[in-house]
C-alpha positions in Angstrom: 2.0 -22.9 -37.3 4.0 -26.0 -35.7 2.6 -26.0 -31.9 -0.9 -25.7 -30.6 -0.5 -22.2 -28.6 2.0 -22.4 -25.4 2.9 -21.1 -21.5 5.5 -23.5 -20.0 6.5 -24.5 -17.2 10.0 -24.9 -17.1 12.7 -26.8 -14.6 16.0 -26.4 -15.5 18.5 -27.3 -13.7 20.9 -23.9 -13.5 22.5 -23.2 -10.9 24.0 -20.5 -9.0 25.5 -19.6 -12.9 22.0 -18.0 -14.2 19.7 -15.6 -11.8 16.1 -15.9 -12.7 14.8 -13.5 -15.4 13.2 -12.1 -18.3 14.5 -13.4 -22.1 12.9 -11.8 -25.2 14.3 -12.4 -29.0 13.0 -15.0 -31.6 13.1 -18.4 -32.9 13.1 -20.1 -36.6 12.4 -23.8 -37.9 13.9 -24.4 -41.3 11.4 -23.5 -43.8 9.3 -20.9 -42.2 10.1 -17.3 -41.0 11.3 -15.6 -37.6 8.7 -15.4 -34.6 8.7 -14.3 -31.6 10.3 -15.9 -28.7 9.6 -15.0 -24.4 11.0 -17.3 -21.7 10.6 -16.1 -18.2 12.7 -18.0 -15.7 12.1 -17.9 -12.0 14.5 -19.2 -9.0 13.1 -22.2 -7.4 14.3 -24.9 -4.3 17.6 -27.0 -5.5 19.1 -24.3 -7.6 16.6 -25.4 -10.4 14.5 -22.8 -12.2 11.0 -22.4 -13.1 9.9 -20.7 -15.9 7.0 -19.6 -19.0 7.7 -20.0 -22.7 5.6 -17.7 -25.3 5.1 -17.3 -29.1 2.3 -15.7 -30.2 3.2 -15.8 -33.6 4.6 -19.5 -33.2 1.4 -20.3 -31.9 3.0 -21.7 -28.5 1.0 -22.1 -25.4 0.8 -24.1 -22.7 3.0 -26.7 -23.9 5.3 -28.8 -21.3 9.4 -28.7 -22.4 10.7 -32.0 -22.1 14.4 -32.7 -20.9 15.7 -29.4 -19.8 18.9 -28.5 -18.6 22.0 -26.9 -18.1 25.2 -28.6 -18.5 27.9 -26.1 -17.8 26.8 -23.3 -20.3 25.3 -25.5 -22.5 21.5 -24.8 -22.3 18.8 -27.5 -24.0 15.2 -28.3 -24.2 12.4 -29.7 -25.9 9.0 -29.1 -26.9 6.5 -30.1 -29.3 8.6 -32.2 -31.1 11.4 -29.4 -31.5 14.7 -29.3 -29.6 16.1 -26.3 -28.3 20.1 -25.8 -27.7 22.2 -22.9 -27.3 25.0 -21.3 -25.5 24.4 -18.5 -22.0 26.9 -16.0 -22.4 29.1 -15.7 -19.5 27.5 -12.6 -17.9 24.2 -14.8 -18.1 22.9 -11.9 -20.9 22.0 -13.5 -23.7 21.0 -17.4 -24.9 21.7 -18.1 -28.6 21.9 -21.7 -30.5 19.9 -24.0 -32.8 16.4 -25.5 -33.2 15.9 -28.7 -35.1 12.1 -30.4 -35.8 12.4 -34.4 -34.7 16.2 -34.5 -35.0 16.5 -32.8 -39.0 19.6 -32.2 -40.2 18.5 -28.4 -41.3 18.7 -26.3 -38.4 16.7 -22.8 -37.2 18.5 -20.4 -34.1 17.2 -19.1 -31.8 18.1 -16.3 -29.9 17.2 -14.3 -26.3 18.2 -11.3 -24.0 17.6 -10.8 -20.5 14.9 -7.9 -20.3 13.5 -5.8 -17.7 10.7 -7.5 -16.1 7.5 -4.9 -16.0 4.9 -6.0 -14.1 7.3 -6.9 -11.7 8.3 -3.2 -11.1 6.6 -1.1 -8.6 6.8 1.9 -10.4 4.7 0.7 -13.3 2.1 2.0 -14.8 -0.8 0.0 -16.2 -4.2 0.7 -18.3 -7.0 -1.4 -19.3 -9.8 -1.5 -22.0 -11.6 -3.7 -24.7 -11.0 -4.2 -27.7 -13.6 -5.3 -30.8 -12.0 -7.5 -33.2 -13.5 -8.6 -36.5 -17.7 -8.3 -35.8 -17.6 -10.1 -32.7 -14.7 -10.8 -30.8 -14.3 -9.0 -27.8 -10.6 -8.9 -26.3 -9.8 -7.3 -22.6 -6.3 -5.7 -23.0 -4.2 -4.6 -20.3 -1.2 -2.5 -21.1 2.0 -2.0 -18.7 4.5 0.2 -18.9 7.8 1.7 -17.4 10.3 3.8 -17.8 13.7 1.5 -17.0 17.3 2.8 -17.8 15.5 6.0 -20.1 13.5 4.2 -22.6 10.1 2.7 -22.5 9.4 -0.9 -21.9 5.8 -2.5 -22.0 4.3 -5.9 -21.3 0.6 -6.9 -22.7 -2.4 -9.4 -21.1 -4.9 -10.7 -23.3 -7.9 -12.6 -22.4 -11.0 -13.4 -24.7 -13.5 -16.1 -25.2 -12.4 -17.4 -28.0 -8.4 -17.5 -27.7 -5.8 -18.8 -25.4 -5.1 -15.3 -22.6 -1.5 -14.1 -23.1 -0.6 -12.5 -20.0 2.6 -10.3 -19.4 3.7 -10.5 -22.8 6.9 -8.1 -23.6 6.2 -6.1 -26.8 8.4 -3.5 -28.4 8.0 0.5 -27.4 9.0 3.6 -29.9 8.3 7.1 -28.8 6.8 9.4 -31.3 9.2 12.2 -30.8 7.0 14.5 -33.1 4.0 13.8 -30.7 5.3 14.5 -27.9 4.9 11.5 -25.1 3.0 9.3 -27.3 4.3 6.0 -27.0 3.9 3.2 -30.4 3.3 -0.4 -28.7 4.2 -3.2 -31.9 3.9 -7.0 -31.0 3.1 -10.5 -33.1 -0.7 -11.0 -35.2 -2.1 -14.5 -33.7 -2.8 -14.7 -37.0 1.2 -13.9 -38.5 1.6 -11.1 -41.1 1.5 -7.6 -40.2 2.0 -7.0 -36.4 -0.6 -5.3 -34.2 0.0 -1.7 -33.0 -1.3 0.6 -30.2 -0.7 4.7 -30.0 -1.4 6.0 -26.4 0.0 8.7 -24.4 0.5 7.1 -20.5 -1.0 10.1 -18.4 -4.3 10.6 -16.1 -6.3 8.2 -15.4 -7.9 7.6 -18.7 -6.4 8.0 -22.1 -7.6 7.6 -25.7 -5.5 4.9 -27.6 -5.4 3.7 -31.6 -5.4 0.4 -31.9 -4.4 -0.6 -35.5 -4.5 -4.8 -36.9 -3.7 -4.6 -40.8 -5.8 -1.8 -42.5 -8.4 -1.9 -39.4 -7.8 1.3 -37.0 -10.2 2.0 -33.6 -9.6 4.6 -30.8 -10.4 2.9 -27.6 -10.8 4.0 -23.9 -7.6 2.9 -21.4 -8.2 3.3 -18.0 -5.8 3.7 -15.6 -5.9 0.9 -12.6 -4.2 0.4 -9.2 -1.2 -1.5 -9.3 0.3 0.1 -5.9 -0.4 -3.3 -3.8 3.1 -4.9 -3.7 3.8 -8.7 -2.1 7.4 -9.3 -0.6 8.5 -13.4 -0.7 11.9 -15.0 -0.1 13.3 -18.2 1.4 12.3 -19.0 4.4 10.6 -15.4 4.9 7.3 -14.5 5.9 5.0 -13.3 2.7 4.9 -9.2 3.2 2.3 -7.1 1.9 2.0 -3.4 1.3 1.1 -0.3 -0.3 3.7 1.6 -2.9 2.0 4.5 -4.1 3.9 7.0 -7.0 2.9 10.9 -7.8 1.7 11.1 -11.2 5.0 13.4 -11.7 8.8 12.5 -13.5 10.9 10.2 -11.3 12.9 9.6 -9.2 10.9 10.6 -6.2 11.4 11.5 -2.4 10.2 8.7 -0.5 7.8 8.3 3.0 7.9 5.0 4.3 4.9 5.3 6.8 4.7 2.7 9.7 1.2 2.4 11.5 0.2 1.8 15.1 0.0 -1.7 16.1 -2.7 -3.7 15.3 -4.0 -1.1 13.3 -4.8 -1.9 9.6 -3.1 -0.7 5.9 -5.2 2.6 6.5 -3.7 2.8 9.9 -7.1 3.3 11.7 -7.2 4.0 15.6 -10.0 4.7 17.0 -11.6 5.4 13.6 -8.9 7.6 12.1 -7.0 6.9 9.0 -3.7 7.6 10.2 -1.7 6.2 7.4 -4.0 6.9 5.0 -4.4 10.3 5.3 -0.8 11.4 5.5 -0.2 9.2 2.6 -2.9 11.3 0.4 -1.1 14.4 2.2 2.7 13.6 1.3 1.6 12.4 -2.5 0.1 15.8 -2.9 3.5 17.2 -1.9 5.2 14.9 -4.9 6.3 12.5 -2.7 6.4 8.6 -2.9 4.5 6.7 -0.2 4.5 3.1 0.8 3.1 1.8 4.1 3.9 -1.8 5.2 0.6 -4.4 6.2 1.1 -6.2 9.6 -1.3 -6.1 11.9 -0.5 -8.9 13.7 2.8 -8.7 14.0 4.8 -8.2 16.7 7.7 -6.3 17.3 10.7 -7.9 16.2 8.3 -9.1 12.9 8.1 -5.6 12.5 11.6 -4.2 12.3 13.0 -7.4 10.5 9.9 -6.9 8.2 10.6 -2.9 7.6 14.5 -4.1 6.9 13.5 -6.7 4.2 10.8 -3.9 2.5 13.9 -1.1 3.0 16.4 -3.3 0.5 13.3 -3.9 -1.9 12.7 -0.2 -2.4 16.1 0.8 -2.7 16.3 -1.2 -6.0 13.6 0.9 -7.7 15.0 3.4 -9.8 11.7 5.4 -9.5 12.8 6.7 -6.1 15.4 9.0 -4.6 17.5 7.3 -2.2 19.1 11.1 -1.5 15.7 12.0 -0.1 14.1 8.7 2.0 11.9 9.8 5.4 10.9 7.0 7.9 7.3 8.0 9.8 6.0 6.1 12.3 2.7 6.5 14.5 3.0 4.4 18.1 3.8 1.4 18.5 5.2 2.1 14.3 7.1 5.1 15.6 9.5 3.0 18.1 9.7 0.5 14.9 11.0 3.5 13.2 13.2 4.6 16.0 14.6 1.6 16.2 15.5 0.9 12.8 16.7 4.4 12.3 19.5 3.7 15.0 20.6 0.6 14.0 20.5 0.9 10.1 20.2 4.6 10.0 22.8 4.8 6.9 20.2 5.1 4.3 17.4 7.8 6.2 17.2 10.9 5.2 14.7 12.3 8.0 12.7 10.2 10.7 9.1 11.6 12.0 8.1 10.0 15.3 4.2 10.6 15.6 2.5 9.6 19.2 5.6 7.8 20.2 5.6 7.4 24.1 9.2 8.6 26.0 9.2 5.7 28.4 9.1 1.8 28.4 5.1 0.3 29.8 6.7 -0.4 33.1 8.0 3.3 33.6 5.0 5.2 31.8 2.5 3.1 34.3 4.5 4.7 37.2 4.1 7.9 36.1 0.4 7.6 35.9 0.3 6.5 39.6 2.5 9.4 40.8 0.4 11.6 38.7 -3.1 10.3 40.7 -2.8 12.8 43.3 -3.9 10.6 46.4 -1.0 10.3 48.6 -2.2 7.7 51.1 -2.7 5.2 48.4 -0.2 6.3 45.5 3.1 4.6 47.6 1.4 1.7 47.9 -0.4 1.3 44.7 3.2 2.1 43.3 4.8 -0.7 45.4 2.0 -3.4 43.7 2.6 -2.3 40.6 6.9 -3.0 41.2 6.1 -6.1 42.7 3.8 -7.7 40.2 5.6 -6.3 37.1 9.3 -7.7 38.5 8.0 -11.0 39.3 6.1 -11.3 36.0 9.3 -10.1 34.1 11.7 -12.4 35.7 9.6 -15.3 35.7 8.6 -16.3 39.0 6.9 -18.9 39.9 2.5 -18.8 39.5 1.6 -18.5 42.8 3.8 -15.7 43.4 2.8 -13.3 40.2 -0.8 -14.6 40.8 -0.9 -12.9 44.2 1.5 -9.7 43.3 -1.6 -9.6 40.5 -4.3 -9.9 42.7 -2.6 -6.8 45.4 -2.1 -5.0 42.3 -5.7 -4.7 41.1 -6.7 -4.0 44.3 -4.4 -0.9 44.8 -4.9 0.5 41.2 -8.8 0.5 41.9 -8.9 2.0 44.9 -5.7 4.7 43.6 -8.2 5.6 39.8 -11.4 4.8 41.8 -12.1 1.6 39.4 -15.4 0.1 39.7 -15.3 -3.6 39.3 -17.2 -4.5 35.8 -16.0 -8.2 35.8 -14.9 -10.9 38.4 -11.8 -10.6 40.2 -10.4 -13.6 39.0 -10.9 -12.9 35.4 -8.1 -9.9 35.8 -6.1 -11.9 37.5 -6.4 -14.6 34.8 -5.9 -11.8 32.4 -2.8 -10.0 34.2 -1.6 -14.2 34.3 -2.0 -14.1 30.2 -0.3 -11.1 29.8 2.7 -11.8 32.5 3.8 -14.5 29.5 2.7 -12.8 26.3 6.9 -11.9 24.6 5.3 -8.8 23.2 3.8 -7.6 26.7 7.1 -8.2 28.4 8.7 -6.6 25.2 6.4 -3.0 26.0 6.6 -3.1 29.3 10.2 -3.2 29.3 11.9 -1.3 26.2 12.7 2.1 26.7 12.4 4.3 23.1 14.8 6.3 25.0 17.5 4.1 24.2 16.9 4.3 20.3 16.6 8.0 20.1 19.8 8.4 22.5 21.6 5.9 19.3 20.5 8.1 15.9 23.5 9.6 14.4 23.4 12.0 11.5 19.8 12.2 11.1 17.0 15.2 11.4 13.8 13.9 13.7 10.9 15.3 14.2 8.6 14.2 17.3 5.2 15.2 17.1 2.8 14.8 20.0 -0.5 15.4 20.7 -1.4 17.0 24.4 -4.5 15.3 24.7 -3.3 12.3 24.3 -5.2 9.4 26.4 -2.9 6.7 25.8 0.0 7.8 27.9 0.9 11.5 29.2 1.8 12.9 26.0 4.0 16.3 27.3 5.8 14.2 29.9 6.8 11.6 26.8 8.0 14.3 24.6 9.8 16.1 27.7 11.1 12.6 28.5 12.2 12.3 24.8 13.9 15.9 24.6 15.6 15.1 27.1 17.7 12.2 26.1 18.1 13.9 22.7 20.0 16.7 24.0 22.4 14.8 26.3 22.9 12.8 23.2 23.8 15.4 20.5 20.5 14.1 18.4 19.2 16.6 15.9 15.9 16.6 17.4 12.9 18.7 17.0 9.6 18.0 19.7 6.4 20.1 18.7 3.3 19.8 21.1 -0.1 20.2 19.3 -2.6 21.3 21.5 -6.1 19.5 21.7 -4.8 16.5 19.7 -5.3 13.0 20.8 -3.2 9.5 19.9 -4.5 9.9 16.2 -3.3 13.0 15.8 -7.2 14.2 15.4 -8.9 17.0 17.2 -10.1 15.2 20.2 -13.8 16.4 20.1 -13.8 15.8 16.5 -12.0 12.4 15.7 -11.8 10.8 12.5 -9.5 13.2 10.2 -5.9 13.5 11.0 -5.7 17.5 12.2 -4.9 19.9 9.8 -2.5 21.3 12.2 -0.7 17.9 12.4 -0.5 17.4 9.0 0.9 21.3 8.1 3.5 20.6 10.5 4.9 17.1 9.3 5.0 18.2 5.8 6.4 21.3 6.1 8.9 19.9 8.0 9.7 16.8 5.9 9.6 19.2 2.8 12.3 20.8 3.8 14.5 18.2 4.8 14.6 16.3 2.1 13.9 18.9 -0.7 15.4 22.1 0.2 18.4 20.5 1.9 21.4 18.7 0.9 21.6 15.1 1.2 23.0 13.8 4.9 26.2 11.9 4.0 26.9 9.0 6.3 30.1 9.5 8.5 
C-alpha cells in the first residue's frame, strides 16, 4: 500500500471543456500491480471543479491532491507524494496518462471513463444489510443499482467501526443469464488479492444475497429502502424538494406529476385528507410513475417556475415515458397545472384539474353575494366589495382602501348575517395586510379561464366536487366548460356528487372518494395507455 486510505477533494480548474462527472478505471506505480481508480468531479463557482478520489485497493482516502489543473487538455495532479498526468479526450470521455512516485524516472498510467452516476439517478434502486467479517467485524453495506443504457450498473457504501466508510463506490455488474435476474456485484479486497463478490436478485423489498471474500461465503438479508426523496439545486435557484416514486414493474413508465393545494404539505393534506398522497398510492397501483413537488410556502410564480425546473429534470430519466406524461393538480396546484400546461404544453400528454375554481377571487366573491338571496342588501354589499377590491388592487392611497374596508365588512355581515367574533379594527387591519400581500392581489385577480381558453392539443379532465365549500363548485366547472368550448379545448367536466374541496365524501372526510379516484384513473388510463401519443403541431 503507498497512501493511507483516501476521499479527495478536488479543485481543478476546467472549464467550460469538461462537465462534471463520474470516472472509473485504474492506476499503477512502477513495481506494484493495477488498482482501482474512482474520481468524481462536480461543477463548482469560477468554472473550477470539485471532486472525490477512491482506491480501495490503493488504500486511498481522504487524502488532499495538491496542484491540480487543467491546462488546455492537459490534466495533472498530486497526491501523497505521487503525480498524476494525463490527456481528456476531446469528447471529455476518457482521462489517460502517467503516474510517477517523487518525480522517478519509471512511470505507472493511469486510466478513467466517464460512468453513469447511480445514486444520482432517480430510478435507482437500493438495498441495505450487515455484513460479519472475520469473528467480529460488523460492516453496514448498502447496495445501489440501475439499469442505464440496458446493462446493470451499481455503486456500494461501506461503514464499519474499524475501517475508513467508502460510500458510493462504483463496482462492476455481470448478469447470471443461467439464473435468471440474478445480478454478480465484483469490487477491490481492502486487503488486495481476490476481489469481493455479492449474488442478489434486485426485486421486493427484501432479498437473500451471497456474499463471498476468498473461500468465506454467507447469505445475508437486503432490504429494500426509500430512495424516492429527490433535491433539485442550480445556480442561483432555489433548493427544490420532492417525491419520485417508481412501480416495482420494467421501465420506462407513464408518468403523474401531482401538484397539491397551496400551503398544503408533500401528502397534500386539506382539511385532514391526503390528497397527494392517496392518488399517488392509487396511480402506482395502476403502473404508473408518481412524483409530487414540496412547496408549501411558495407562492405562485415559485410554483410554476418551480414545476418548469422539476419538468426538464424528469425528462432526463430514462426510467420514464415521455410518450405518456399527465399533469394533476388539486386547487390552487390545479391553476399551477393549467397554467403551465398552456404555456409549455409541448411535452403533456393529459392534464387533470381537481377542485380548480372557474373564476379569478375578485369574480368568485361576486358570485357568492349574488347568490345570498337578500335583495335589499345584495346591491349594496356588491358595490363594497367593487370598491374596496379596485382600490386595493390599483393601489390607492390608506385612507381610502381603509374605509372601502371598513363599508365592506359592514355590508358582507349584515348580506351572510356575520356575527362579529373579533374587533372591527382587527379586519380592517387584516383586509389592510391582505390589500398588499402580491399573492392576494395575484388570486383575486387571475382568471384560470384564461389558461384553459390557451391549451392546445391536449386531453383535460376537470373534476369537481358539488359540495364544495370553498367556492361554488357547479358554477366553476360550468364557468370552466364554457370557455373550453368557445375555445376548441378537448375538455371533459365530471360533477361528483356529495364531494367536498378534498375530493372526500363530505360527511366522511379524510380518504379521497372512491368515486373520485375511479374516475381520474380510468380516465388517465386511457389517455396515456390505450391511446396514441399527442404529437405537438
Amino acid at each position: 500500500m503507498i497512501l493511507p486510505g483516501l476521499t479527495v477533494l478536488l479543485a481543478v480548474s476546467i472549464g467550460a471543456l469538461c462537465p462534471d462527472g463520474l470516472w472509473v478505471g485504474a492506476w499503477t506505480v512502477p513495481g506494484q500491480p493495477s488498482m482501482d481508480f474512482v474520481l468524481t468531479l462536480q461543477n463548482s463557482s469560477d468554472h473550477h471543479f470539485t471532486g472525490r478520489v477512491e482506491s480501495v485497493a490503493g488504500g486511498l482516502h481522504q487524502a488532499m491532491l495538491e496542484d491540480a489543473s487543467l491546462q488546455g487538455s492537459v490534466v495533472t495532479f498530486k497526491v501523497g507524494g505521487v503525480d498524476f498526468r494525463g490527456t481528456l479526450d476531446d469528447m471529455c470521455q476518457t482521462i489517460a496518462g502517467t503516474t510517477r512516485i517523487n518525480g522517478s524516472k519509471n512511470p505507472g498510467v493511469f486510466h478513467a471513463a466517464r460512468r453513469h452516476a447511480v445514486r444520482q439517478d432517480p430510478s435507482r434502486v437500493s438495498y441495505r444489510g450487515e455484513i460479519l467479517i472475520g469473528e467480529t467485524e460488523i460492516v453496514d453495506l448498502a447496495v445501489h443499482l440501475v439499469k442505464h443504457d440496458g446493462r446493470w450498473l451499481a455503486e456500494v457504501d461501506q461503514t464499519s467501526s474499524m475501517n475508513s466508510p467508502i460510500e458510493g463506490y462504483p463496482v462492476d455488474v455481470r448478469t447470471d443469464v443461467e439464473s435468471d435476474g440474478i445480478l454478480l456485484l465484483e469490487f477491490p479486497s481492502r486487503q488486495g488479492g481476490t476481489p469481493v463478490s455479492l449474488a442478489l436478485e434486485p426485486i421486493g423489498a427484501t432479498t437473500k444475497a451471497l456474499w463471498t471474500t476468498g473461500r468465506d461465503q454467507h447469505i445475508i438479508t437486503l432490504t429494500r429502502t426509500d430512495t424516492s426523496l429527490q433535491t433539485l439545486e442550480a445556480p442561483g435557484e432555489p433548493m427544490l424538494s420532492g417525491r419520485l416514486v417508481f412501480p416495482d414493474t420494467d421501465g420506462p413508465h407513464p408518468l403523474v406529476f401531482l401538484i397539491g393545494e397551496v400551503g398544503a404539505d408533500l401528502d397534500g393534506i386539506v382539511a385532514g385528507t391526503p390528497v397527494m398522497e392517496s392518488l399517488a398510492s392509487v396511480f402506482g397501483e395502476q403502473g404508473f410513475a408518481t412524483f409530487r413537488m414540496h412547496l408549501p410556502e411558495a407562492g405562485f410564480k415559485e410554483r410554476v417556475r418551480a414545476t418548469r425546473r422539476w419538468m426538464d429534470w424528469l425528462q432526463a430519466n430514462e426510467a420514464i415515458d415521455l410518450r405518456k406524461l399527465a399533469l394533476v393538480g388539486h386547487g390552487g396546484g390545479a391553476s399551477i397545472v393549467a397554467r403551465y400546461a398552456a404555456t409549455f404544453g409541448d411535452n403533456v400528454s393529459a392534464v387533470v384539474l381537481l377542485s380548480l375554481p372557474g373564476k379569478s377571487g375578485r369574480l368568485l366573491m361576486e358570485d357568492l353575494i349574488l347568490a345570498a338571496g337578500q335583495p335589499n342588501e345584495t346591491q349594496q354589499a356588491l358595490a363594497a366589495w367593487r370598491t374596496f377590491i379596485d382600490f386595493a388592487m390599483h393601489d390607492a392611497n390608506e385612507k381610502a382602501i381603509r374605509i372601502a374596508a371598513t363599508e365592506w365588512i359592514a355590508h358582507r355581515r349584515a348580506l351572510f348575517g356575520e356575527e362579529q367574533v373579533s374587533a372591527a379594527a382587527d379586519e380592517i387591519d387584516a383586509l389592510m395586510l391582505l390589500a398588499v400581500d402580491p399573492e392576494w392581489r395575484l388570486h383575486m385577480g387571475m382568471d384560470p379561464r384564461m389558461s384553459i381558453a390557451r391549451i392546445r392539443g391536449i386531453p383535460v379532465l376537470a373534476l369537481q366536487g358539488d359540495r364544495d365549500a370553498t367556492f361554488d363548485g357547479p358554477n366553476s366547472l360550468t364557468a370552466l366548460t364554457e370557455i373550453a368550448s368557445q375555445r376548441g379545448v378537448d375538455f371533459k367536466p365530471r360533477l361528483i356528487p356529495g364531494l367536498d374541496h378534498s375530493l372526500a365524501i363530505a360527511e366522511t372526510p379524510n380518504e379521497v372518494a372512491a368515486s373520485a379516484r375511479e374516475a381520474l384513473t380510468t380516465w388517465l388510463v386511457d389517455q396515456l395507455q390505450m391511446t396514441p401519443p399527442r404529437v405537438s403541431p
